[in-house]
DSSP file (Angstrom, degrees, kcal/mol; ACC not computed):
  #  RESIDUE AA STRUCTURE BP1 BP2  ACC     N-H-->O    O-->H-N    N-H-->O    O-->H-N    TCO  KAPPA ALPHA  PHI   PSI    X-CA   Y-CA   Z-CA
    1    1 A X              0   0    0      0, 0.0     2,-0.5     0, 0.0    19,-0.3   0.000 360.0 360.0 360.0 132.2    6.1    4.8   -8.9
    2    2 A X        -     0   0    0     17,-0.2     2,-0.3    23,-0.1    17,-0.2  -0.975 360.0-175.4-137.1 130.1    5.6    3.3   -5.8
    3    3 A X        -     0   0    0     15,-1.8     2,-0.6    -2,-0.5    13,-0.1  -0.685  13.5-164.2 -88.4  43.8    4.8   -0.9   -5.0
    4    4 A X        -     0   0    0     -2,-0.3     2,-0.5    13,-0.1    13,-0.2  -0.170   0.9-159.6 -97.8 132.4    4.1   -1.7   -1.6
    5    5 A X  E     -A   16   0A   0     11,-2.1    11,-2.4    -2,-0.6     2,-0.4  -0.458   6.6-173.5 -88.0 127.8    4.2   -5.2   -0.3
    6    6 A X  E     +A   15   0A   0     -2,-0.5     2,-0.3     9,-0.2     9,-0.2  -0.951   8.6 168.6-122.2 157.5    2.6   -6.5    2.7
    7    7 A X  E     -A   14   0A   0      7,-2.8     7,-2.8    -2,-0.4     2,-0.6  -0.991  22.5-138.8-156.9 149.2    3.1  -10.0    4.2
    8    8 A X  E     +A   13   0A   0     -2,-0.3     5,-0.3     5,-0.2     2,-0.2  -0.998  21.8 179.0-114.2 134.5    2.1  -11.7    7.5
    9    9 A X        -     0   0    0      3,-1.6     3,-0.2    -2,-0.6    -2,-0.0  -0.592  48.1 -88.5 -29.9 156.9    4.3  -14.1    9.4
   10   10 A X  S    S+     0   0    0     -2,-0.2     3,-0.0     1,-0.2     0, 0.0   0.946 125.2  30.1 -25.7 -72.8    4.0  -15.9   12.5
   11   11 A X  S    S-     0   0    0     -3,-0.1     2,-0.3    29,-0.0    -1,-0.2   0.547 122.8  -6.3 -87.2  -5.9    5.2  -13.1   14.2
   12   12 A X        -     0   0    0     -3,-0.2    -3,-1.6    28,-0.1     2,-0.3  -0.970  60.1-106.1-166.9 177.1    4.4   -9.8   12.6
   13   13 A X  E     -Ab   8  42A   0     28,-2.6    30,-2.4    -2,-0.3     2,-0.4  -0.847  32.9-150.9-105.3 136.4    3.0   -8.2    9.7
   14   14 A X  E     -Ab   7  43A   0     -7,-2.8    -7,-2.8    -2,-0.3     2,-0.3  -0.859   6.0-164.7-120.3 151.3    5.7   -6.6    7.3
   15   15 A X  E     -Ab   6  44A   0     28,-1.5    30,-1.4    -2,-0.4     2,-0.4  -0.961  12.3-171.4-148.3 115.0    4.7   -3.6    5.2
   16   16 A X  E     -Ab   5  45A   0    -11,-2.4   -11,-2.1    -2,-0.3     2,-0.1  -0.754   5.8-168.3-113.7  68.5    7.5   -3.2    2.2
   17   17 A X        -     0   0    0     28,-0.6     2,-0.3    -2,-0.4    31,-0.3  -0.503   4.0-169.8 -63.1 138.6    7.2    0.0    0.2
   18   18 A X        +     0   0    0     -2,-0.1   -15,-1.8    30,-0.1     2,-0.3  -0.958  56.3  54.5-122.3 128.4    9.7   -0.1   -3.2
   19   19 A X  E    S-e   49   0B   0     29,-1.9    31,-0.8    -2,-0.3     2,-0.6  -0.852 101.3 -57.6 132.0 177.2    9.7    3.0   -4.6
   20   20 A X  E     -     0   0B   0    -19,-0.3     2,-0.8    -2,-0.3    32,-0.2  -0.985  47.9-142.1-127.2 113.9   10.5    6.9   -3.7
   21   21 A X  E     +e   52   0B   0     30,-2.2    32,-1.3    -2,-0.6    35,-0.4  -0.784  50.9 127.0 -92.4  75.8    8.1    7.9   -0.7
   22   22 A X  S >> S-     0   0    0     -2,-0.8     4,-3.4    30,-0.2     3,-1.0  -0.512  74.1 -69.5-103.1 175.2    7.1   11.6   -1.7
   23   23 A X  T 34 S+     0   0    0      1,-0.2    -2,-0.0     2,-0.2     4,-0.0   0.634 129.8  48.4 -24.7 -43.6    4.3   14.0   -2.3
   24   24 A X  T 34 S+     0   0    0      2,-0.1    -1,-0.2     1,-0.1     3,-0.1   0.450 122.6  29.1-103.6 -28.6    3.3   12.3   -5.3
   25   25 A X  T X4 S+     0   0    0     -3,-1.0     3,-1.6     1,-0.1     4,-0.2   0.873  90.9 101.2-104.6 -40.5    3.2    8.3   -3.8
   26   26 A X  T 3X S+     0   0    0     -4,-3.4     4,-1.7     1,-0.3     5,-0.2   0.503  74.2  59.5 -41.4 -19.4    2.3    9.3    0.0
   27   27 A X  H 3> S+     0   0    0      1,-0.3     4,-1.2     2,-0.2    -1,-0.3   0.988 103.0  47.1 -60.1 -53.6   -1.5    8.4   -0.4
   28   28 A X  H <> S+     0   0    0     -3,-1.6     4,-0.8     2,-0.2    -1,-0.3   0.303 112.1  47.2 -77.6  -4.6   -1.1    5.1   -1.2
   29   29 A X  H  > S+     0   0    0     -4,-0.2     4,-4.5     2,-0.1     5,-0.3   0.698 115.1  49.7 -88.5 -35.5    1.4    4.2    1.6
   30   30 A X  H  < S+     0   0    0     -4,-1.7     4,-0.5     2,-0.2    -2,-0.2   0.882 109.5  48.9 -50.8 -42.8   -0.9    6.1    4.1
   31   31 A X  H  X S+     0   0    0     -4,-1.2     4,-2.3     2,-0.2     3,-0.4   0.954 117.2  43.7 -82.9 -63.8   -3.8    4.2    2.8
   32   32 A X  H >X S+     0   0    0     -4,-0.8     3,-1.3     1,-0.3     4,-1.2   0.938 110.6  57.6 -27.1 -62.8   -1.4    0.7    3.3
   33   33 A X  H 3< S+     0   0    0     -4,-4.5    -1,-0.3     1,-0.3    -2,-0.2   0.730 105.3  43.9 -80.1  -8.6   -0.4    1.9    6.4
   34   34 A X  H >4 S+     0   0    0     -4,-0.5     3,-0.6    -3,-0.4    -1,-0.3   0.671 105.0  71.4 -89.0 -12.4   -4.1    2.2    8.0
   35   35 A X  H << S+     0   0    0     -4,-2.3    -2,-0.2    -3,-1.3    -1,-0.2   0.735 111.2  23.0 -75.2 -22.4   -4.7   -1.0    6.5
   36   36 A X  T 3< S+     0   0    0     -4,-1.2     3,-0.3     1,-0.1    -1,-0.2   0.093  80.2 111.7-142.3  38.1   -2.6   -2.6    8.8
   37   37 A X    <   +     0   0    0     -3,-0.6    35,-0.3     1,-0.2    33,-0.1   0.525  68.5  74.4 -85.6  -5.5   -2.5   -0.5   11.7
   38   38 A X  S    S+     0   0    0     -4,-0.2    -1,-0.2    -3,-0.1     2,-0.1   0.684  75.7 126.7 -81.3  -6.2   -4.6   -3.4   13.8
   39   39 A X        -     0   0    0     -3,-0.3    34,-0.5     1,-0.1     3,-0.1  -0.281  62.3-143.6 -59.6 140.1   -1.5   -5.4   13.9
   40   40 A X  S    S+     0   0    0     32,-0.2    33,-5.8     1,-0.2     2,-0.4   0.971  95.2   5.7 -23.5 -79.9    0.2   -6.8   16.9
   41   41 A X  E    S- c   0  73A   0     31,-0.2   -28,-2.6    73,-0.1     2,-0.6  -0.892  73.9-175.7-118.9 134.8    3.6   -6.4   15.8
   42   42 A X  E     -bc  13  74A   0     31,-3.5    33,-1.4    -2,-0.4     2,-0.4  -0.794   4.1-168.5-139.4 116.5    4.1   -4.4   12.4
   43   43 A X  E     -bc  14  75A   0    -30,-2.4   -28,-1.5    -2,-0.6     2,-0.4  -0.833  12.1-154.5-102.8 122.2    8.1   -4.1   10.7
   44   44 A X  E     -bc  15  76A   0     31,-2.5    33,-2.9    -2,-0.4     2,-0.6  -0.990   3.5-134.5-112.9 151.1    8.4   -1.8    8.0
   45   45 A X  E     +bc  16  77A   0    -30,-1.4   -28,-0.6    -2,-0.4    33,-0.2  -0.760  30.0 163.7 -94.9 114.9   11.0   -1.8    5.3
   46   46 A X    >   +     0   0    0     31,-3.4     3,-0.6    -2,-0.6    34,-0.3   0.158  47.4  95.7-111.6  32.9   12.5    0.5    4.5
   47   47 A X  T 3  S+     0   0    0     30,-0.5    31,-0.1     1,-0.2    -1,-0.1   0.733  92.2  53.1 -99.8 -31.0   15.7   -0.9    2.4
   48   48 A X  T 3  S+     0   0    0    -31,-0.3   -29,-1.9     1,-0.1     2,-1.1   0.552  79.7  96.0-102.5  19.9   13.8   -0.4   -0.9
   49   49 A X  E <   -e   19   0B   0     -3,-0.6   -29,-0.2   -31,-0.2    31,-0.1  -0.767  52.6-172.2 -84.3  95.9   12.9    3.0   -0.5
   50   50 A X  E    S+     0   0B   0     -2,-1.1     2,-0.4   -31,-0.8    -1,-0.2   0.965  78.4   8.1 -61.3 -51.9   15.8    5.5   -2.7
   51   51 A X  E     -     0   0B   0    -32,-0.4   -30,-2.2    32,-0.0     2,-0.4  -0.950  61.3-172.3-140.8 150.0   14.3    8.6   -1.2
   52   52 A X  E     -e   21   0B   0     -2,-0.4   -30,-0.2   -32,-0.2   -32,-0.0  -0.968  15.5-158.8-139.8 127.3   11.8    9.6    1.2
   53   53 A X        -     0   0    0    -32,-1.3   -31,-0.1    -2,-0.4    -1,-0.1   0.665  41.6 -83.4 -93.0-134.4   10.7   13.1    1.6
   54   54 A X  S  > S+     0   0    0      3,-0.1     4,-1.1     2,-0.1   -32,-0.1   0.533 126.2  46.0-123.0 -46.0    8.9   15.1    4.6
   55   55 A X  H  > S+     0   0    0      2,-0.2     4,-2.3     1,-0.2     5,-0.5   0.984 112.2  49.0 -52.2 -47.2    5.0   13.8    3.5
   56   56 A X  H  > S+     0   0    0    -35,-0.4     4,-1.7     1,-0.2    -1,-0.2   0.922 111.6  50.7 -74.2 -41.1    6.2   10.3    3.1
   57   57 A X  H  > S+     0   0    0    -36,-0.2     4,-1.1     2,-0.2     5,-0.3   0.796 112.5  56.5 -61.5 -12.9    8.0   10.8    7.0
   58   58 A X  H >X S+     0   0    0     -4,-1.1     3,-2.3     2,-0.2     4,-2.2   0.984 103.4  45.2 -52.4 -94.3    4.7   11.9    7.7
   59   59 A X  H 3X S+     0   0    0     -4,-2.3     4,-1.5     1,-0.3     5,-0.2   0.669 109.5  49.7 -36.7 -33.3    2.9    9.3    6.9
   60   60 A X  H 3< S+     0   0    0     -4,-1.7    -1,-0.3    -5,-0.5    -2,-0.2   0.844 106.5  56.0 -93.4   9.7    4.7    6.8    8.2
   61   61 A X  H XX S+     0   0    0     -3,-2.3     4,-2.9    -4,-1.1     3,-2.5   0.851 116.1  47.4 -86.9 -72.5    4.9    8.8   12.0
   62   62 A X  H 3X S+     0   0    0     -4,-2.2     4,-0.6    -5,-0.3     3,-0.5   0.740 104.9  53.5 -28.5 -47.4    0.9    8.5   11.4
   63   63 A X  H 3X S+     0   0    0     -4,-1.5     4,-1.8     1,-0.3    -1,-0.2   0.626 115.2  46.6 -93.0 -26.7    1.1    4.7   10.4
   64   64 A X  H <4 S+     0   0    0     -3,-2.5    -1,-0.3    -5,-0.2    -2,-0.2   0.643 111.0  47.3-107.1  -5.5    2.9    4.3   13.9
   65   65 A X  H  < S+     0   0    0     -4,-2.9     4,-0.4    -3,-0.5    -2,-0.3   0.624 107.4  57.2-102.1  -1.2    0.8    6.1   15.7
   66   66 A X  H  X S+     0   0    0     -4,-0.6     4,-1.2    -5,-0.3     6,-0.2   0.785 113.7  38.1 -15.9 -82.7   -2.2    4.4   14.2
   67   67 A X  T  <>S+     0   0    0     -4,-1.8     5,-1.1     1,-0.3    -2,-0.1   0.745 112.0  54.8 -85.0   5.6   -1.0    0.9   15.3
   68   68 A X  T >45S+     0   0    0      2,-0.2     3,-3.6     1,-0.2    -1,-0.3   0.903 106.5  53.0 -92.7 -26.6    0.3    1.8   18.4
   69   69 A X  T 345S+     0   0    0     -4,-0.4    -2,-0.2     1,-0.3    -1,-0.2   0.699 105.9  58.8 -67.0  -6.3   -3.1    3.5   19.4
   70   70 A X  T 3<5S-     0   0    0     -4,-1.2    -1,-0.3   -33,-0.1    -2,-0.2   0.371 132.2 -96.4-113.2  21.8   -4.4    0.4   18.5
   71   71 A X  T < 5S+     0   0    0     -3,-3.6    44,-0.3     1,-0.2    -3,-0.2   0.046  82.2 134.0 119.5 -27.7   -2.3   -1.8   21.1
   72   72 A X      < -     0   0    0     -5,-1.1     2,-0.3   -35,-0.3    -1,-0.2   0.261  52.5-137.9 -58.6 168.9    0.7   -2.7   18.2
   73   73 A X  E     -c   41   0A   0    -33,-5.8   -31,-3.5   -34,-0.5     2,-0.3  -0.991  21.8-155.2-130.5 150.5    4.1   -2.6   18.7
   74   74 A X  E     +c   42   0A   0     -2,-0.3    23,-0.4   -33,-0.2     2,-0.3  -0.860  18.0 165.0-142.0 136.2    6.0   -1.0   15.5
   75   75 A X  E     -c   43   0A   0    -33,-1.4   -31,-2.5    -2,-0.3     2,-0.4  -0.991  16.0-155.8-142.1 154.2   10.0   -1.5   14.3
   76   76 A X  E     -cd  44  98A   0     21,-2.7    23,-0.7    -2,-0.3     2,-0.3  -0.769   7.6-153.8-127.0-177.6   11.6   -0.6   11.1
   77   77 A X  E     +cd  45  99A   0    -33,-2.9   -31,-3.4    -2,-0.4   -30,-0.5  -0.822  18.7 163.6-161.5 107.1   14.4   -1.7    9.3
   78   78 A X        -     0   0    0     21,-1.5     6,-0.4    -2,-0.3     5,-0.1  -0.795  12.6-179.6-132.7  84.4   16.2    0.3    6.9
   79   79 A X        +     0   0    0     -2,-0.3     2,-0.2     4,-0.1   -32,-0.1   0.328  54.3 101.1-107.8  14.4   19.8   -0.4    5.5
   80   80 A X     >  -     0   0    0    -34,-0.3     4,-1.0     1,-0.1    -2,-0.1  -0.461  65.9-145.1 -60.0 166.8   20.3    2.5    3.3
   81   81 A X  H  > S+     0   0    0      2,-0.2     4,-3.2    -2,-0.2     5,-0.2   0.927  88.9  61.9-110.6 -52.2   22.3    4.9    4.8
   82   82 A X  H  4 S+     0   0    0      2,-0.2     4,-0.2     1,-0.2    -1,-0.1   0.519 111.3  40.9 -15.5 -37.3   20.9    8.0    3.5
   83   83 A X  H >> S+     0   0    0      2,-0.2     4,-1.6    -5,-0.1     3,-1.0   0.884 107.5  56.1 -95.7 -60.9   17.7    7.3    5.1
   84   84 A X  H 3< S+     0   0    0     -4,-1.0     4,-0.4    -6,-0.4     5,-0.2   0.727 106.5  53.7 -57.9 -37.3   18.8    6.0    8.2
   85   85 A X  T >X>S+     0   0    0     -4,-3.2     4,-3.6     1,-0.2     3,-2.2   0.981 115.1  44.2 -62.0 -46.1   20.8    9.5    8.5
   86   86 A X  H <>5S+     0   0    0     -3,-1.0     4,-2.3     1,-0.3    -2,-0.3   0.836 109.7  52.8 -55.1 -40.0   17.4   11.0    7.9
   87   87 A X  H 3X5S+     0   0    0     -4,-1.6     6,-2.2     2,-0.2     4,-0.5   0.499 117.6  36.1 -52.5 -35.6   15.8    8.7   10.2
   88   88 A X  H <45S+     0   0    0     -3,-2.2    -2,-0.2    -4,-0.4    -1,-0.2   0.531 114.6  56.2-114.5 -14.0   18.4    9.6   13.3
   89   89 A X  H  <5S+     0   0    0     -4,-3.6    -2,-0.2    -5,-0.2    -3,-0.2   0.936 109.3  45.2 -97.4 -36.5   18.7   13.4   12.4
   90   90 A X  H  <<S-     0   0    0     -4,-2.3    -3,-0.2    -5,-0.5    -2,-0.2   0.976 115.0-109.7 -51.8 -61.5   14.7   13.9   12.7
   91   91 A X  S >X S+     0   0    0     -4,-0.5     3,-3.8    -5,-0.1     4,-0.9  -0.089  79.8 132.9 131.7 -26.5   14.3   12.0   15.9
   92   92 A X  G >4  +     0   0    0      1,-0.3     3,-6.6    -6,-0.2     4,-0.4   0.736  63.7  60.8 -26.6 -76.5   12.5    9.3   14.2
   93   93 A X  G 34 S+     0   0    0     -6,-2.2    -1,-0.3     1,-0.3     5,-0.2   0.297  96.5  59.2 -34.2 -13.7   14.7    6.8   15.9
   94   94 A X  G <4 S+     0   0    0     -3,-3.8    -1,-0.3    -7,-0.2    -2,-0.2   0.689  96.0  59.2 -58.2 -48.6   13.6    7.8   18.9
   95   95 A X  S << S-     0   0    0     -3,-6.6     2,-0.3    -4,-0.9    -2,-0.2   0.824 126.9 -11.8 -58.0 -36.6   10.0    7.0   18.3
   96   96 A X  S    S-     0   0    0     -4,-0.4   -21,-0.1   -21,-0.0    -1,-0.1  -0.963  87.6 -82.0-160.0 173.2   10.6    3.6   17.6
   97   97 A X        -     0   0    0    -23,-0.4   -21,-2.7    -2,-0.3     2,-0.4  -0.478  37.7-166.0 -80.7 151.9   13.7    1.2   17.0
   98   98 A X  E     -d   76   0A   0     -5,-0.2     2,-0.3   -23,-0.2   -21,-0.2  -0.845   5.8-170.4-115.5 178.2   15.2    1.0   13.4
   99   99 A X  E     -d   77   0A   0    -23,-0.7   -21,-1.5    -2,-0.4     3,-0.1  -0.857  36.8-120.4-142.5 172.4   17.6   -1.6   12.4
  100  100 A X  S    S+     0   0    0     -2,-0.3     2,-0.2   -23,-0.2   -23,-0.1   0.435  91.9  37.4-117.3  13.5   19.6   -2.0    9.6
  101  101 A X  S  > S-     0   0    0    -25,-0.2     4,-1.0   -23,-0.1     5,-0.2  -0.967  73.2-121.6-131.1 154.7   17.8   -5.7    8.6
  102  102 A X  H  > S+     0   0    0     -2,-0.2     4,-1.6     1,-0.2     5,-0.2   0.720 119.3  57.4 -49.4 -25.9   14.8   -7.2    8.6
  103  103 A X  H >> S+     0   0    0      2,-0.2     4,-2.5     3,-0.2     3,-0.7   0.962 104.6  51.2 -12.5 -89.7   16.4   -9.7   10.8
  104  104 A X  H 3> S+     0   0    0      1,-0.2     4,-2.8     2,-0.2     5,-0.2   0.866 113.4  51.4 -28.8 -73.8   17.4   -6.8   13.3
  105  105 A X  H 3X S+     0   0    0     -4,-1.0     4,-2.0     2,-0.3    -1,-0.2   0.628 107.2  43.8  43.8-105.3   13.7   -5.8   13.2
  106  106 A X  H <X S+     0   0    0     -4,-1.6     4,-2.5    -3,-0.7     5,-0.6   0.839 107.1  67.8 -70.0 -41.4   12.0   -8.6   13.8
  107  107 A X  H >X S+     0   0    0     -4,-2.5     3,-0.9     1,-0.2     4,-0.7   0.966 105.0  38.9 -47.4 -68.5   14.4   -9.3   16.4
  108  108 A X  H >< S+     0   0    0     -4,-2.8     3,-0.9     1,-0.2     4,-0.4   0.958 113.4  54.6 -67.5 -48.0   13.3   -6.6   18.4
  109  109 A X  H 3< S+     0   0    0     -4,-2.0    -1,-0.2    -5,-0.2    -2,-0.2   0.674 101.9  54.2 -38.9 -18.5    9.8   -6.9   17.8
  110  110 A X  H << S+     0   0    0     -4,-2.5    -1,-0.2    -3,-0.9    -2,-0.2   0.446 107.2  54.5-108.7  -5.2    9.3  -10.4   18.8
  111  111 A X  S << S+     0   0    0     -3,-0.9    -1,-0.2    -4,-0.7    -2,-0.2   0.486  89.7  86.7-104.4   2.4   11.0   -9.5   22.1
  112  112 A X  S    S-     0   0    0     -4,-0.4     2,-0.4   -39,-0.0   -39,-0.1  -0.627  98.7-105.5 -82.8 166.2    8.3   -6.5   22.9
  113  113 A X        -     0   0    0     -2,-0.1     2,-0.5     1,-0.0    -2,-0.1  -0.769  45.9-108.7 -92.9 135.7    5.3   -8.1   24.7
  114  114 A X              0   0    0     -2,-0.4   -42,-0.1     1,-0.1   -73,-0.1  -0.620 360.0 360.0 -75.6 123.8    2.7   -8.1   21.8
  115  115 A X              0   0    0     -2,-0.5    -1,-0.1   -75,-0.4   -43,-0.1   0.575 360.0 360.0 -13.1 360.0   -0.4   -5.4   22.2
């Protein structure tokens, strides 16, 4: 089962999946993540996510290429370690910064010039 929370701050919109990002959840994060692909600045969390599969990486490459075609700027923040390996051995990390708090994050999002 997968939860996903979204919340707006001053400075960005956070989009919080809880839950195991697979085959089986991937719709409903996809669906989230187009929902709030017009943001400025948009942090996902990834710290409550146990496992995350090759659809669920999918979807969120889409989600960031979504809001950046629409002007956004995108960081994530992920402080399991498991993912994070997954996260630096695709490339991911390349695509956009992770961090390993939301803290971190935002921190580097609120220093990108907003879309």
């Amino acid at each position: 089962m997968l939860e996903i929370e979204v919340a707006s701050t001053e400075s960005y919109t956070l989009c919080r999946p809880v839950g195991e990002l697979d085959a089986y959840t991937v719709g409903d994060f996809r669906e989230v993540l187009s929902e709030v692909a017009t943001a400025s600045r948009l942090l996902i969390d990834l710290s409550n996510v146990p496992f995350m599969d090759s659809a669920g990486l999918g979807a969120l490459i889409g989600g960031i290429r979504r809001t950046r075609e629409s002007g956004g700027e995108v960081a994530v923040a992920c402080g399991r370690p498991t993912l994070t390996r997954l996260l630096h051995t695709t490339g991911f990390d390349r695509l956009v910064p992770v961090e390993e708090t939301v803290e971190g994050a935002a921190a580097v999002l609120t220093a990108a010039p907003a879309g």
